[in-house]
N, C-alpha and C positions, 0 to 999 in steps of 0.2 A: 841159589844155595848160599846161605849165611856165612860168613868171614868170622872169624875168632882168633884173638889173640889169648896165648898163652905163655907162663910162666913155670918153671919145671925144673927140673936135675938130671942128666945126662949120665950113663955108666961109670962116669968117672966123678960122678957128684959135684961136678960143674954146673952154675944155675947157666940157663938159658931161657931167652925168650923169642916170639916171634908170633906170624901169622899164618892159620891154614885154614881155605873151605871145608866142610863139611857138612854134612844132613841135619848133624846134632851133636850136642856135647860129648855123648858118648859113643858115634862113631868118632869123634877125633880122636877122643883118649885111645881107644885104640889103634889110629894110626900112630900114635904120639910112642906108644910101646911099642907098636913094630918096629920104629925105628931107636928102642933104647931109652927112651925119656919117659920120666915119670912126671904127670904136671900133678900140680901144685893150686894153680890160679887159672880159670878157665872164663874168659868171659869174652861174649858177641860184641863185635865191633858195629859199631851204628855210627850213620853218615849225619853228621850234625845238620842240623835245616837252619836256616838265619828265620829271625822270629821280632816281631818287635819289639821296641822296647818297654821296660816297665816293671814291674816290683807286685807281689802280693802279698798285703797284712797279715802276719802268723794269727790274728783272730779268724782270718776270713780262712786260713789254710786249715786251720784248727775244725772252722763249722762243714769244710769240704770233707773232710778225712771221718766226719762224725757221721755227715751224710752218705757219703762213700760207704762206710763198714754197715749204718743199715741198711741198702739197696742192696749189699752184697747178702747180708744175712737171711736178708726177703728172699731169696732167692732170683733177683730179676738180672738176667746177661748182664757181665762188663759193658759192653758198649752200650745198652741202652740206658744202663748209670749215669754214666759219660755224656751221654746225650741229654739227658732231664738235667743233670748240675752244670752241662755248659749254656742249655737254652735258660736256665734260670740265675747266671751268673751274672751281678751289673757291675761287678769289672771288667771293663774292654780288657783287658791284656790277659787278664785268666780265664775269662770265655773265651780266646782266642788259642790260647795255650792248651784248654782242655777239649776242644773242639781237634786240635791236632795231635793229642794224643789219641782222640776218639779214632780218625781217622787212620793212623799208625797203629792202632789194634787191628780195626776191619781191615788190616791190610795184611794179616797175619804174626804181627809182630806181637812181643811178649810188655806189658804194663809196665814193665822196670824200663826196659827200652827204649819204649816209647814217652817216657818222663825223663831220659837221660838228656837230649837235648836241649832244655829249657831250666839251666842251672841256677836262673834269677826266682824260678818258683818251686821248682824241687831239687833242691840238693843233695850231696852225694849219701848225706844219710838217711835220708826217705828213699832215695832210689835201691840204694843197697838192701832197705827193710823191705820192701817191694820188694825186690828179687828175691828175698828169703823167704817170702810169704807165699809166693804163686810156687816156687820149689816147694814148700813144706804143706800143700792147701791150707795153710791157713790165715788167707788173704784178709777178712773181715778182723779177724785178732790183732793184726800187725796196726789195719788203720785204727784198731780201737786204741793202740798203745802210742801209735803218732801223733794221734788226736790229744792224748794225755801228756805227752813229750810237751808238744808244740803249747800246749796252757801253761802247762809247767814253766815254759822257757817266757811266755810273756810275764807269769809273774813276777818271776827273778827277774826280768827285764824292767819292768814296774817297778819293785822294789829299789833298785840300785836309780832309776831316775827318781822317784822322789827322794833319795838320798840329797840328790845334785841339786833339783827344782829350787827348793826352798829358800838355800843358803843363794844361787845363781840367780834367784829372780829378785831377792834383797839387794845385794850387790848392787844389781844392774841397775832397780832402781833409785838406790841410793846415788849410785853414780851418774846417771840423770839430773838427779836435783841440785848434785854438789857443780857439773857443769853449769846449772842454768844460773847459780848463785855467783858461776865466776864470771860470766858470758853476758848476763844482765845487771844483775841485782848489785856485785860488786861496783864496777864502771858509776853507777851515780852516786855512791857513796864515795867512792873516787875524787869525783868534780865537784863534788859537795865538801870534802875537806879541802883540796884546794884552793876553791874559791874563799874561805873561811881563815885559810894560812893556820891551820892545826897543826902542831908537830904531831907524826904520828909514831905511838909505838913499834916496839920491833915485830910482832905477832901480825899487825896491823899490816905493816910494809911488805912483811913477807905473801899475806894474801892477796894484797895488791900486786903486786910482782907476778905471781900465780896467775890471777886474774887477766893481765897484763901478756903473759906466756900463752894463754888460752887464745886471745883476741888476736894476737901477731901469727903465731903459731897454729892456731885452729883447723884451719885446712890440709896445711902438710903432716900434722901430727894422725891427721885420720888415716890419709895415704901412709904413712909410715906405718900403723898401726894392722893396715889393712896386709900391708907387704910382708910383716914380718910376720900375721896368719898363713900367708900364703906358703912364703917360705916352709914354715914350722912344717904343712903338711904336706911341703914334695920331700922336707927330709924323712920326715915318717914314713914318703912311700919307699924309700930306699931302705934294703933290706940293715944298714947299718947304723941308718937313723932312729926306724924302728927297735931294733934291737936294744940302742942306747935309752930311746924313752923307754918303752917297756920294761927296762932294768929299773930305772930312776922309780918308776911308778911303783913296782913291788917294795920299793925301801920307804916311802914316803911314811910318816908315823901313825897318820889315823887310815889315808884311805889307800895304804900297801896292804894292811890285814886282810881289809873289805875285800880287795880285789884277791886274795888268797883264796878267803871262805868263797867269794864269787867262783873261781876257777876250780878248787874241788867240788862245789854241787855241781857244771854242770859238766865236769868229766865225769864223775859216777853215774850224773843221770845219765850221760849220751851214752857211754858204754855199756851201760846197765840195761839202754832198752835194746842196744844193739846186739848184744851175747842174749840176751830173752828171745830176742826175735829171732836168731840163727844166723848172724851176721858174723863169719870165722875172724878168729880175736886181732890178726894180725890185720884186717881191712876194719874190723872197728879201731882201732888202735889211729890207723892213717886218718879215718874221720874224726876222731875226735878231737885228734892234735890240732884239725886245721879248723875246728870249730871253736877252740882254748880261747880266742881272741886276745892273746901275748903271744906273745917271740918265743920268751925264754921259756913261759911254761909248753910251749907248744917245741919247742927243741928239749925238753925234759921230755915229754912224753913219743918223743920218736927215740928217744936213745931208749928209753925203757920197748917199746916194739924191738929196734934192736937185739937189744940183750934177750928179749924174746924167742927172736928167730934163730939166733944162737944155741939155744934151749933154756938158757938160764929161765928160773922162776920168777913173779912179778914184784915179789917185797922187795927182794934187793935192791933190783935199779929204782924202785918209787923212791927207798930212804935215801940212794945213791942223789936224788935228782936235789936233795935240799928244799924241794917245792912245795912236799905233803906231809900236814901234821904224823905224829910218830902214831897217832890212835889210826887214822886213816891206813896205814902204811898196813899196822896187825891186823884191822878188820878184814883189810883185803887179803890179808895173810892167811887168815882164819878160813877166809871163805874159798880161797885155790885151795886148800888143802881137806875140806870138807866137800868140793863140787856144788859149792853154793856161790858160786859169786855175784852172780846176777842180782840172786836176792839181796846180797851182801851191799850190793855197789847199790841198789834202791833205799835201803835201810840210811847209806852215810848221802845219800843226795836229799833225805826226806829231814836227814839232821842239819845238815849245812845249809839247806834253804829256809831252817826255821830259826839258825845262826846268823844270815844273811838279815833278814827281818831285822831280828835283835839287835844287831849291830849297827843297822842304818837309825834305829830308833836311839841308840845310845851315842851316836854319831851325830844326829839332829839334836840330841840335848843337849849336846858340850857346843856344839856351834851355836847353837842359838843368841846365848848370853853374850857370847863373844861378839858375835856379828853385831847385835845391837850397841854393846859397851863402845865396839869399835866407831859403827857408825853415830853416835852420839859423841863423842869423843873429835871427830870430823867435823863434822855438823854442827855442833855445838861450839868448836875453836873459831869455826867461819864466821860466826853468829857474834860470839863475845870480840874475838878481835874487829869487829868493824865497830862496835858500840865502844868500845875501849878509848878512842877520840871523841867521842859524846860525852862520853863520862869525866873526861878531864877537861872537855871542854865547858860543861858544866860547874866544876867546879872551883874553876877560874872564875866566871861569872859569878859565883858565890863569895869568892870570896873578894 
């Protein structure tokens, strides 16, 4: 007999939670009113299995969920699906995974359940649309719309990396070349104006100095360099280090906006596909916050769940939260008070992600200029101050 915990309110409208066996969701519920409780949140507890480790590409989860919805719509049993996409999987770790959901089906359990345990390749909001879908029959629609999620979310993911690419791979190599000038190429022009007894300029001495801080310094500067990476990201993993960068990041001038528009397409899209698919608005709510990938907008959007469960309506707390444009705030307005929001919340993720675009393309032209101006400006000072002793030394000789 299956174990479920549930979440509820008591005669005296006190919430309560707990755990009871049962046959099925709807014999609890009626145990649950024998004894006075009204539930709320009913969901099978499942014994987690330890699984190996490993990750699967949202391309690769994308082409499952697409094959997935046509086996289902062919008509051919769950488990024999399950068995054709895990025999023909060449990922070890998700032929492994969907091998043991196959086997957690044939074993009478339900699809959402059996993908509950393996959170590194279905997460809470595929599992949650899975549940909606085997409840609502209509399992094949859900994976056609995770199928669409999950592209969706690589593009946006695409997008905002070649944001970063461009500008990060200039840098880097620029920073390459400007080492190998201090590391090499400086040092014999070096020995070469000393042997020569040049007086050299100030531009000159300072690169030398430079040059000189690299060669002395070289090794510990890497370890230093390398520590205070390390650092940076156990303070990130701390919920207050986190917090503080993720603040910092939303104020930054060009890429605070970016990570704005970023954070409303893909709350409208994740909530958008989750209230389409029958996902109740308070457990979409909890997924999408933890999918926000920030602090703060991810504590904006639990205070608005919040003020939810309270009964408040959803405009208020969004405008309340400072986070989401004031047209975002109305659209979603418009749409609770029409019974469209789904549609609503698809409409503003179809705009922001074609915002997101725009703005990495208008973000890559203003860097661009920059980044070169700058690194010639580098590049070019390293270059003239070492000739700057040639040139006067030349001209001694002239005259």
């Amino acid at each position: 007999m299956p174990t479920y915990t549930y979440t509820g309110k008591n005669a005296k409208g006190a919430k309560v939670t707990g755990e009871l066996s049962a046959e099925s969701k709807v014999q609890l519920t009626q145990l649950l009113r024998k004894e006075q409780i009204i539930p709320q949140v009913i969901k099978e507890k499942v014994e987690v299995k330890k699984t190996v480790k490993g990750s699967v590409p949202p391309k690769e989860l994308a082409i499952f969920f697409k094959q997935f919805s046509v086996m289902i719509d062919a008509g051919l049993p769950l488990v024999q699906c399950l068995e054709i996409m895990g025999n023909n999987q060449e990922n070890k770790f998700f032929a492994h995974v969907i091998s043991e959901v196959r086997t957690s089906v044939e074993g009478g359990s339900s699809l959402a359940n059996s993908m509950r345990p393996f959170p590194t390749a279905f997460d809470d909001l595929m599992v949650n649309m899975m549940e909606a879908g085997e409840a609502g029959g209509i399992l094949d629609t859900i994976l056609q719309r995770l199928a669409q999620y999950v592209e969706k979310a690589v593009k946006l993911k695409a997008a905002v990396k070649s944001a970063l690419m461009y500008p990060a791979s200039i840098v880097g190599i620029a920073g390459l070349v400007v080492f190998a000038l201090m590391r090499f190429v400086v040092p014999i022009f070096a020995n070469m104006f000393v042997a020569m007894g040049v007086t050299l300029p100030l531009p000159t001495r300072i690169v030398m100095g430079i040059s000189h801080g690299t060669q002395t310094f070289g090794i510990p500067g890497a370890i230093l360099i390398v520590g205070l990476w390390y650092g940076f990201k156990k303070y990130y993993a701390t919920p207050a280090g986190r917090w503080n960068i993720d603040t910092i990041m939303l104020k930054l001038p060009v890429f605070g906006m970016l990570i704005r528009k970023i954070a409303v397409a893909r709350f409208t899209r994740t909530l958008g596909t989750l209230i389409t698919s029958g996902v109740p608005l308070l457990d979409a709510m909890t997924i999408t916050a933890r999918t926000s990938g920030n602090a703060v907008i991810e504590a904006g959007i639990m205070n608005v769940r919040k003020a939810i469960e309270e009964g408040r309506n959803m405009t208020d707390p969004l405008r309340e939260t400072g986070i989401f444009p004031n047209m975002v705030v109305q659209m979603i307005g418009v749409g609770e008070q029409t019974g469209a929001m789904d549609a609503m919340l698809s409409k503003i993720a179809d705009f922001y992600e074609d915002e997101v675009d725009n703005a990495v393309k208008d973000m890559l032209t203003l860097l661009e200029p920059m980044i070169i101006m700058s690194l010639g400006i580098i590049i070019g000072g390293v270059v003239v101050s070492l000739y700057l002793p040639l040139f006067s030394l030349i001209g001694q000789l002239a005259g």
